[in-house]
C-alpha positions in Angstrom: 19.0 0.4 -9.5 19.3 3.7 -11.5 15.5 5.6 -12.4 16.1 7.4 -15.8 13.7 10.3 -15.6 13.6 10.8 -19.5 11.6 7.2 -19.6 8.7 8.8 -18.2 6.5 11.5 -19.0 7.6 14.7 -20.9 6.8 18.0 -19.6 5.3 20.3 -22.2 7.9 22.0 -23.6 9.3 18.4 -24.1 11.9 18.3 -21.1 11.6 16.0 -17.8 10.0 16.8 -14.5 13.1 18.1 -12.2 14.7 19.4 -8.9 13.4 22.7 -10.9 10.5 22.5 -10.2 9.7 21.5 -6.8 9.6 25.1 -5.8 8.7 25.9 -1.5 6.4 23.2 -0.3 3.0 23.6 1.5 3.3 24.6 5.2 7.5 24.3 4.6 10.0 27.2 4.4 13.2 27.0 2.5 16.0 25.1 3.3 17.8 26.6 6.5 21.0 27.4 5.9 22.2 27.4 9.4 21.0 24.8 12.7 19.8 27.8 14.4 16.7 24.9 14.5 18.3 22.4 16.7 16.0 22.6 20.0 16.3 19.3 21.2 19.3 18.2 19.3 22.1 17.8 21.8 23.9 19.4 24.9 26.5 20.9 23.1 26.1 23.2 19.9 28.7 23.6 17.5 29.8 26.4 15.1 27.8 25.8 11.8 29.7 25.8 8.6 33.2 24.7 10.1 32.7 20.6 10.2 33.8 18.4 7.6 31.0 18.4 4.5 28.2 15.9 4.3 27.2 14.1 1.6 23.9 12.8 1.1 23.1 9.8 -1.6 19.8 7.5 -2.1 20.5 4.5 -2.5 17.5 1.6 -3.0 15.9 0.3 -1.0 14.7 3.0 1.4 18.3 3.7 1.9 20.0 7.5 2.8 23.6 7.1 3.3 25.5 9.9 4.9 29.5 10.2 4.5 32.2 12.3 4.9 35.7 12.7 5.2 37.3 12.7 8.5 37.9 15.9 10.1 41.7 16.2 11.7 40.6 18.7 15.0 37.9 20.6 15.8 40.5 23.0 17.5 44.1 23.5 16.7 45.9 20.2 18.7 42.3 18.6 20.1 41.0 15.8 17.7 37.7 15.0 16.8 36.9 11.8 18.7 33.2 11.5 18.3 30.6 12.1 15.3 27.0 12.5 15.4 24.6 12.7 12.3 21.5 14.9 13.5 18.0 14.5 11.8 14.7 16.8 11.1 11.7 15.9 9.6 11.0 19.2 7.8 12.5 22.9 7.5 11.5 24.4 11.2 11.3 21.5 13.0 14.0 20.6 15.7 16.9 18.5 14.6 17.5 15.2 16.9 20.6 12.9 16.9 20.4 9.6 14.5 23.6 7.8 14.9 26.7 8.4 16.4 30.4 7.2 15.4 33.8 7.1 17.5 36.5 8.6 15.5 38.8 5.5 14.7 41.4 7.1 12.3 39.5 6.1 9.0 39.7 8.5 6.3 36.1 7.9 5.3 33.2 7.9 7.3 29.3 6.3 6.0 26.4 6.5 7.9 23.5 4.1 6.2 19.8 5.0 7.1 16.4 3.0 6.4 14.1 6.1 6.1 10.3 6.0 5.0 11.0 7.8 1.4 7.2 9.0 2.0 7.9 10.4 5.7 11.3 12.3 4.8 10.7 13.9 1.8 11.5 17.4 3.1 13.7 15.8 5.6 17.6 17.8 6.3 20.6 16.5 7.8 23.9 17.8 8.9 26.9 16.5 10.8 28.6 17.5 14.0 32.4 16.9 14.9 33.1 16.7 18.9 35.9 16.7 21.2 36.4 17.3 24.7 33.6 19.7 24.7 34.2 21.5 22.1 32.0 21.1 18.2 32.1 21.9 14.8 28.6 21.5 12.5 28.5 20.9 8.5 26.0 23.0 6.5 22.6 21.3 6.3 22.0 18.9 3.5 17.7 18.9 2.4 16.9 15.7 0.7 15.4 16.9 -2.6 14.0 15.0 -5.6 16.5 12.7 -6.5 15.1 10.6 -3.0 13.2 8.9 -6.0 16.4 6.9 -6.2 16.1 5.6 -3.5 12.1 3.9 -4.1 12.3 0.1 -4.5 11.2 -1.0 -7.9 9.9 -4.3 -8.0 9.4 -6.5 -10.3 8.1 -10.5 -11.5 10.8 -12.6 -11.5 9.6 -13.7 -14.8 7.6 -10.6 -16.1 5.3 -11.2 -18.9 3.1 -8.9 -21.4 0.0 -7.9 -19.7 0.2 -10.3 -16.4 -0.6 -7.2 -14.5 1.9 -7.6 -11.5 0.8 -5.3 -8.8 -2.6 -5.2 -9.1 -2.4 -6.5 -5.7 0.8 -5.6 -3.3 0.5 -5.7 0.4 3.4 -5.6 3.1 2.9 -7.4 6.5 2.3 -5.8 9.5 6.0 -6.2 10.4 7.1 -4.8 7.3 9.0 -8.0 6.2 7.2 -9.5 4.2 6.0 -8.1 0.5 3.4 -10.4 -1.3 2.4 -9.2 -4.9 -0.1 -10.7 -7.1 -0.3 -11.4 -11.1 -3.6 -12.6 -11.8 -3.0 -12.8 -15.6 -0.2 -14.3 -15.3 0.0 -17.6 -18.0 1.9 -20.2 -15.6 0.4 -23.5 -15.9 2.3 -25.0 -12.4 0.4 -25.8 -9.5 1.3 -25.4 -6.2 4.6 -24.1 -5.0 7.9 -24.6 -6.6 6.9 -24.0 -10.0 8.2 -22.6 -13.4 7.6 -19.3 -13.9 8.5 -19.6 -17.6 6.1 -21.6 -18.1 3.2 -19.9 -19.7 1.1 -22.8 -21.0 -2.2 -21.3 -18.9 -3.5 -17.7 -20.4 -4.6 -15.8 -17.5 -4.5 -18.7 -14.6 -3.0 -16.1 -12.0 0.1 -16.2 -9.4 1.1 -14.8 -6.3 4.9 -13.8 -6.1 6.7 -13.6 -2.3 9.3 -11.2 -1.3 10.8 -11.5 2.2 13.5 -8.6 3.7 16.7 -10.5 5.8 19.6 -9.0 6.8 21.2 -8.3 3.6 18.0 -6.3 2.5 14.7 -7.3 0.0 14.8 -10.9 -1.7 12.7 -13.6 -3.9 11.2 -15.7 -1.1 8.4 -17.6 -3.2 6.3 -17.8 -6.5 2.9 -19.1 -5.4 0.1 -21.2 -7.8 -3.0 -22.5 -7.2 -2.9 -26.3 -5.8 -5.6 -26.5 -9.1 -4.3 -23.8 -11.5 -5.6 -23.5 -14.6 -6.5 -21.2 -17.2 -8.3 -18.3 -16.7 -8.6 -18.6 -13.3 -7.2 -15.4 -12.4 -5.3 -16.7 -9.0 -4.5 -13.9 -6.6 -7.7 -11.9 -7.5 -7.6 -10.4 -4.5 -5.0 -11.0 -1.4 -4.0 -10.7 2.3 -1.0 -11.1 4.7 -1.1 -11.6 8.0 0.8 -9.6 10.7 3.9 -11.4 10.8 3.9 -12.4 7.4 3.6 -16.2 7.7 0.2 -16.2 6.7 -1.4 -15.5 3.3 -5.2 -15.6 1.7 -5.3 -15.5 -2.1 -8.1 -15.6 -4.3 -9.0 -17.3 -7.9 -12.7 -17.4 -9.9 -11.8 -20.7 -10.6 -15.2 -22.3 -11.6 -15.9 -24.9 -8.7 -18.5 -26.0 -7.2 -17.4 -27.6 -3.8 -17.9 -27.5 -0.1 -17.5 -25.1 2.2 -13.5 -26.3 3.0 -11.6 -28.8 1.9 -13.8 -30.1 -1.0 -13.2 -31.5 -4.5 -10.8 -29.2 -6.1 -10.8 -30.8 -9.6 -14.5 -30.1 -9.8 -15.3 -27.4 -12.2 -18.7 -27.7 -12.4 -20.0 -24.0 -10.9 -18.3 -21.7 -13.2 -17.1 -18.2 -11.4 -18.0 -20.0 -8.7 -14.8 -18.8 -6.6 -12.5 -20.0 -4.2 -9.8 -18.8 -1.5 -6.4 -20.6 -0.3 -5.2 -20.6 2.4 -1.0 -20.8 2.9 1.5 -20.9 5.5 5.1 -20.1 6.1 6.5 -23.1 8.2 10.0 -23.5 8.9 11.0 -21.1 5.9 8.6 -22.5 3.9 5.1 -21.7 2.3 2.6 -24.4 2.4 -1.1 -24.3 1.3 -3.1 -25.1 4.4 -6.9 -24.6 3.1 -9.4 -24.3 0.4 -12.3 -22.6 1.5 -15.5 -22.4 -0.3 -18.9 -21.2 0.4 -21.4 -23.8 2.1 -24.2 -22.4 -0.2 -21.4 -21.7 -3.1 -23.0 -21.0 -6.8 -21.9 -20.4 -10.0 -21.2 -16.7 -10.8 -20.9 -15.7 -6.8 -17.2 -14.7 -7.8 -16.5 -15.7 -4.1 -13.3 -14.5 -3.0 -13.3 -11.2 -4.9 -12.4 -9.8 -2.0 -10.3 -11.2 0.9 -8.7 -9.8 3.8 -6.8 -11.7 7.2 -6.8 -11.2 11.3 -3.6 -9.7 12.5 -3.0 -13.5 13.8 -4.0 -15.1 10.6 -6.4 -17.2 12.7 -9.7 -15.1 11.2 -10.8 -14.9 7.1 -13.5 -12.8 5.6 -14.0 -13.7 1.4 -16.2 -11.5 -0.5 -18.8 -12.7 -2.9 -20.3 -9.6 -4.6 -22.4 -11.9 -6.8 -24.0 -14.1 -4.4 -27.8 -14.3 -4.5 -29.7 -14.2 -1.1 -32.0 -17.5 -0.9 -35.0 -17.9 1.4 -35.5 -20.9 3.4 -37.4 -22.8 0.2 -34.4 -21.7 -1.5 -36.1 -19.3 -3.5 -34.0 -15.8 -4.9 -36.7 -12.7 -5.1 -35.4 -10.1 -7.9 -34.4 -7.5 -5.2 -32.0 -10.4 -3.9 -30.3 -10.8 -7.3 -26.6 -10.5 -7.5 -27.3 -8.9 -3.9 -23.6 -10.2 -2.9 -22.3 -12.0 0.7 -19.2 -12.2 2.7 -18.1 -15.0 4.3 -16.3 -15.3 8.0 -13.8 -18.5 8.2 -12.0 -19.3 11.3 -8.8 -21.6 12.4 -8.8 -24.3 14.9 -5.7 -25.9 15.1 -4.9 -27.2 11.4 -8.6 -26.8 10.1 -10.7 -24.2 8.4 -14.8 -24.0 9.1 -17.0 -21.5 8.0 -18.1 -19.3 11.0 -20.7 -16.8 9.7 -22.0 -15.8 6.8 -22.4 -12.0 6.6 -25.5 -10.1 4.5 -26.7 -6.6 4.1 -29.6 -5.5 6.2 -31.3 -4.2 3.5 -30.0 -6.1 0.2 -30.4 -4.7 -3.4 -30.1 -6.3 -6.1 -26.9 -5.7 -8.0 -25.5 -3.8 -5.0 -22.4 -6.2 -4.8 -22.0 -6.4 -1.5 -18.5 -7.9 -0.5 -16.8 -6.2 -3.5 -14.4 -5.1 -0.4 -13.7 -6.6 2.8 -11.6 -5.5 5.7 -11.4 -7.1 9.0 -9.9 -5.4 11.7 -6.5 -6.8 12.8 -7.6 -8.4 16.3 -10.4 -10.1 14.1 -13.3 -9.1 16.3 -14.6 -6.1 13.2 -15.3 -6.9 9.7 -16.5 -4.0 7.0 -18.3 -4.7 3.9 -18.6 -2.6 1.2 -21.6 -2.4 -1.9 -20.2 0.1 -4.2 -23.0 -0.6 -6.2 -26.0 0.5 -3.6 -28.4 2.6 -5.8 -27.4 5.4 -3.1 -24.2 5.4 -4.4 -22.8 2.5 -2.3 -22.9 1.4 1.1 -20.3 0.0 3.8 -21.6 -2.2 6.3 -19.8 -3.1 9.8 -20.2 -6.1 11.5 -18.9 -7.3 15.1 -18.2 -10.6 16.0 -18.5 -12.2 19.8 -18.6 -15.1 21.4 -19.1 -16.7 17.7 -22.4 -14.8 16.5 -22.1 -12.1 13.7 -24.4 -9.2 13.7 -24.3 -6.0 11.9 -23.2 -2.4 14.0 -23.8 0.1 11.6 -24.4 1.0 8.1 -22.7 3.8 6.5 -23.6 6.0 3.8 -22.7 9.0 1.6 -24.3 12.0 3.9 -25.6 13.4 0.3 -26.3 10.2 -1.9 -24.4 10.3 -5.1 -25.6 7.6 -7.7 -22.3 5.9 -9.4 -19.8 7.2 -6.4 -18.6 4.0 -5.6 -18.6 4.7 -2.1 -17.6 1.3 -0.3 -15.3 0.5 -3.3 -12.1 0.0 -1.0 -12.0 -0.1 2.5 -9.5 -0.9 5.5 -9.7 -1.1 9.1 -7.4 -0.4 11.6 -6.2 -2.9 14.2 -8.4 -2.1 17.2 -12.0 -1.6 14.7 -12.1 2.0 15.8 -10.9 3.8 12.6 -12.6 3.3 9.3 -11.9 4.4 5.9 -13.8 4.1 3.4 -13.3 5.0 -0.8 -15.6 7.1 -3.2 -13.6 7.1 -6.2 -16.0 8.0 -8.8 -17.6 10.8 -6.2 -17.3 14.3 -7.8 -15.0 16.7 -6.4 -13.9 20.6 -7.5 -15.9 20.8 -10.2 -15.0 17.6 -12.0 -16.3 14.1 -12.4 -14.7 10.8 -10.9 -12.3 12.7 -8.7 -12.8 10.5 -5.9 -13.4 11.3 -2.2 -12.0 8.8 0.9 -14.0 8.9 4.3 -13.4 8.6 7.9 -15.2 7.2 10.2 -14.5 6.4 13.9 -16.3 4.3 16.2 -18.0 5.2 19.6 -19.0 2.3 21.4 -21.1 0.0 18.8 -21.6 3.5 16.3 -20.1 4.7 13.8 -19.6 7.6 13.0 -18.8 10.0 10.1 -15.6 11.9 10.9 -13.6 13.2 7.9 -13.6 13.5 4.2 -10.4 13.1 2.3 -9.4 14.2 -1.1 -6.8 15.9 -3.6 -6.1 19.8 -2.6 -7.8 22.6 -4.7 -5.9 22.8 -8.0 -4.5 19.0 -7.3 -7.5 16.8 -8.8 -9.0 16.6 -12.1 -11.9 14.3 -13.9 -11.0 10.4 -13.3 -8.6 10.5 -10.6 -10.0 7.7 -8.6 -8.7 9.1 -5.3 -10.0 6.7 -3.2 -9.8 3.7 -5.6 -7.4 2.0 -2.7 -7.1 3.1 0.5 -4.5 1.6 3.4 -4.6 2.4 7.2 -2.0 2.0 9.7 -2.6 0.0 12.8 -3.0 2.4 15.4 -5.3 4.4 12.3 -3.4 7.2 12.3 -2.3 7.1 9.2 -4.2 6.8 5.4 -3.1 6.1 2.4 -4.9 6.9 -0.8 -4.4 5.5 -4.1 -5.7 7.7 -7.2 -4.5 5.6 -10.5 -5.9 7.9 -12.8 -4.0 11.0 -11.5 -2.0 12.9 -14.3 0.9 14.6 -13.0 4.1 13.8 -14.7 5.9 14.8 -11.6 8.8 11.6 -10.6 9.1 11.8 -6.5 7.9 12.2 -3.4 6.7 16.0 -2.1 5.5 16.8 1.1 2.5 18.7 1.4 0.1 17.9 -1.4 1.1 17.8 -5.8 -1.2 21.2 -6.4 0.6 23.1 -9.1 2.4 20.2 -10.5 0.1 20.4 -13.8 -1.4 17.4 -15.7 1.5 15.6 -18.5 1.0 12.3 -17.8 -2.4 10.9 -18.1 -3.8 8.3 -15.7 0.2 7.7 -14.6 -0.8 7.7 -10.6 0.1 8.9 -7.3 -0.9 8.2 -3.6 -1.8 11.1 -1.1 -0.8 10.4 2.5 -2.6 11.5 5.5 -2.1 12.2 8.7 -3.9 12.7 11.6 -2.9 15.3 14.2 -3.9 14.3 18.1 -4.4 18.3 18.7 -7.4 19.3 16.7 -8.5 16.2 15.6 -8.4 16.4 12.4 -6.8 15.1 9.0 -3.8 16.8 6.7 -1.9 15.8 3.8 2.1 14.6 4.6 2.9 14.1 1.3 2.1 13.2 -2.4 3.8 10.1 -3.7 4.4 9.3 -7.5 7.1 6.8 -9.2 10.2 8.0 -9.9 9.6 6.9 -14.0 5.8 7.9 -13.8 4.4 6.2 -17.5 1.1 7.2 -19.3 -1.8 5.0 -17.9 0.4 3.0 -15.4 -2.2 3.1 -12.8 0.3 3.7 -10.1 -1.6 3.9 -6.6 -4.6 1.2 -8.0 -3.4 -0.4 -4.7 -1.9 0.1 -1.9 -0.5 -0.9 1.8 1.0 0.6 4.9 2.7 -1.6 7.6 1.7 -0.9 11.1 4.0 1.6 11.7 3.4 3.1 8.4 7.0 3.1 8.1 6.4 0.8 4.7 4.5 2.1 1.9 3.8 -0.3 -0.8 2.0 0.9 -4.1 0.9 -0.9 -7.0 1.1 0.1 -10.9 -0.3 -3.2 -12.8 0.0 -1.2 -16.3 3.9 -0.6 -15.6 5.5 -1.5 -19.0 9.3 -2.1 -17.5 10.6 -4.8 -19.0 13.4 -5.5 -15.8 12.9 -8.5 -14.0 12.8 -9.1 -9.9 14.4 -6.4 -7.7 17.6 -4.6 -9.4 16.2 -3.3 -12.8 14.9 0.1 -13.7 11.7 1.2 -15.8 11.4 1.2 -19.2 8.8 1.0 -22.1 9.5 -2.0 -23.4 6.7 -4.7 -21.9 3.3 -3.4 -22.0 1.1 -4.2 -18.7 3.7 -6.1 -17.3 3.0 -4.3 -14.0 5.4 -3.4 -11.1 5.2 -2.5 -7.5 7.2 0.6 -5.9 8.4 0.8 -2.1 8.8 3.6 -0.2 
């Protein structure tokens, strides 16, 4: 893959975004030019300067690989019989070993790394020479901005004007598998197995499956509804389970139905909604449900909003348009469009609807379920009503023994009418870290920056922790920050998508992107944060944009973290790259195609 920087965004005087202007990064120093910082690194210290040079090259995806030519003796008659490539995270932290080689007489020596491109952006190397005691280090080499080269760039196998790949991306738990969604996509297959050439269906939706073996990232599976058709927008909304072998997609598909398993040729409810349920067996994907609402209507738009257990055993489906029905069946106007979420459950090969979750105190046109999040051992769901006249609403539920009540509601401390609060949400595997996204929330003087909250629970509480958001001189009017947000599983990470950022800058910096100017309007970026163990509290790691950032790209409109956080998958549905699949590079040349980027 090869990112051409002059595809993107222009700075103002008409040039490209470069290694010129990184300049020293927030809480960094300059580069080190000796390992007078290697505390920790090894026994034996050698004499910097005198190894053999080390070359550093990016190479997709996710890859750093380290070579050099082989170095004859470290003293006159005493050859080099070991080499070992040592690693820090950022200019004054300790360096540590990474891999080691024997000497075996090659010329030519490569070391190939996996790094987390948004974890090593500052990150310096250098190589030591040993024998019989006695060592030789190379200069440090800092990773600097060409580490965009090494970003995955991902793309439909069989891309198509406006299908919006991306709008959904999400990696597994495990990392290995990448499931992306299309939802104006024009196939008119159903099922699995399909032709993705086939565009016979305007807008009827896919869901496209990427799985990483031993020889790196591949095409695993293009996914359609078992009842595609037009308009359906398939993939909506979409979850993975931990291991990757389970998946819950969405589509408004207008049918009426039972709760699981019903009549899906019946189109009779129109927005109605549905989710499917498929399965990874023996290598390959199979659908294994089709869930409905028991009270399903026209117009719910169930499914809106889905999210998966960690064991793919539990389901929650948003409905942010369901109305709330006394006994007699009877909707009051405060009740309208109040919006539900659903809780479905697996016992051995079926589906049944286990709760049905509602606000404590509904409003009408709150949309409740426009976001879902259940935590990953299943026993925590969050709903969020962005549309609360309070400026949204997130509501937490816990589920035991089979019964479903709520735990908390959250709310802005200061009520902000339009601030979305409650827009996207994610839990983290235990239900004891929370965050929540404000993206039209004001913020430095502007409107629509966006805010992100944390909350953490004690006991069956919850409460407010931290607020996130772009660094002083970082934001501007319509960023979004907080339009997506991703935890990690133990919640110490958070991602942060903002699609309407406008810095043209192409890489990954850590610290945060103030000073990088606006010359690329609504092209994107993602903020990740970290939080430290010894004070508590929450700090930027680094600011994350595409390596071809494009004008309204919407680059971080989604976005998701493995457990480890070692993965970083972000979304840009209005990419306009033309490439198809996994080995292409950006350019101009497909409007709204949509692409995903890995990190």
């Amino acid at each position: 893959m090869t990112l051409v920087s002059s595809a993107g965004c222009p700075t103002e005087d008409g040039g490209s975004v470069g290694d010129d202007e990184l300049g020293t990064e927030e809480g960094g120093d300059e580069a080190d030019a000796d390992t007078d910082d290697t505390e920790g690194s090894a026994d034996t210290e050698g004499e910097a300067g005198l190894g053999p040079a080390l070359a550093l090259d990016y190479v997709p995806i996710k890859g750093f690989a380290l070579s050099w030519q082989a170095e004859p003796e470290v003293e006159p008659e005493v050859e080099v019989d070991t080499y070992v490539v040592f690693e820090r995270l950022w200019p004054g932290m300790p360096f540590f070993p990474v891999a080691e080689l024997a000497e075996d007489g090659s010329a030519d020596y490569l070391v190939e790394l996996e790094v987390p491109l948004h974890l090593r952006a500052s990150a310096g190397y250098y190589l030591r020479a040993c024998a019989d005691g006695a060592c030789v280090d190379s200069d440090i080499v800092d990773v600097d901005a060409d580490i965009r080269e090494a970003a995955g760039y991902v793309k439909a196998v069989s891309p198509g004007e406006n299908d919006g790949f991306g709008a959904r991306a999400v990696v597994s738990g495990d990392g290995q598998t990448l499931a992306v969604s299309a939802w104006s996509e024009d196939g008119s297959s159903q099922g699995l197995g399909g032709d993705p050439n086939d565009d016979a269906a305007s807008q009827a939706g896919a869901v496209y499956v990427y799985r990483k073996g031993a020889q790196g990232w591949a095409f695993d599976a293009y996914i359609k509804a078992s009842n595609a058709g037009a308009a359906d927008s398939f993939g909506r909304s979409l979850a993975v389970s931990e291991d990757g072998d389970a998946c819950d997609r969405h589509a408004f598909r207008g049918q009426r139905g039972t709760t699981v398993g019903g009549d899906e040729l019946d189109d009779s409810a129109a927005n109605a909604g549905a989710a499917y349920v498929f399965q990874r067996i023996q290598g390959e994907w199979q659908q294994r449900a089709y869930l409905k609402a028991a009270d399903a209507h026209a117009g719910d738009e169930f499914g809106a909003s889905v999210d998966i257990s960690a064991d793919g055993e539990r389901v929650v489906v948003g409905a942010p348009f369901a109305e709330l029905e006394d006994a007699s069946g009877t909707t009051s106007p405060e009740q309208e469009d109040a919006g539900a979420a659903y809780v479905f459950e697996r016992e051995g090969l079926d589906w049944h609807e286990l709760a049905r979750l509602a606000s404590l105190a509904p409003e009408a046109h709150a949309r409740f379920g426009s976001a879902v999040s259940v935590a990953g051992e299943g026993s925590f769901a969050a709903v969020g009503a962005p549309h609360n006249q309070a400026g949204g609403s997130v509501e937490v539920f816990a589920g035991m023994f089979g019964a479903w009540s709520t735990s908390s509601q959250l709310q802005l401390t200061a009520p902000e009418g339009g601030a979305r609060f409650g827009a996207a949400l994610d839990l983290d595997v235990a239900g004891e870290t929370l965050v929540v996204g404000a993206p039209l929330a004001g913020g430095q003087g502007f409107e629509g920056t966006g805010k992100a909250h944390v909350f953490v629970r004690e006991d069956w509480s919850w409460l407010a922790h931290s607020v996130l958001e772009a660094n002083a001189g970082e934001g501007s009017s319509g960023d979004e920050f907080g339009a997506s947000v991703a935890l990690s599983a133990d919640g110490e990470f958070a991602a942060v998508g903002a699609p309407g950022d406008d810095s043209a800058f192409p890489s990954v910096l850590r610290g945060t992107g103030a000073g990088l100017g606006m010359g690329c309007v609504d092209s994107g970026a993602v903020h990740l944060f970290e939080h430290s163990i010894l004070d508590d509290g929450w700090s930027q790691r680094s600011y994350v944009k595409p390596g071809v950032p494009g004008v309204s790209d919407g680059f971080g409109r989604w976005v998701s973290l493995s457990a480890s956080a070692l993965e970083l998958v972000v979304g840009a549905p209005q990419d306009d790259g033309s490439a198809s699949g996994m080995e292409g590079f950006s350019d101009d040349e497909l409007p709204g195609a949509g692409a995903v980027w890995m990190f």
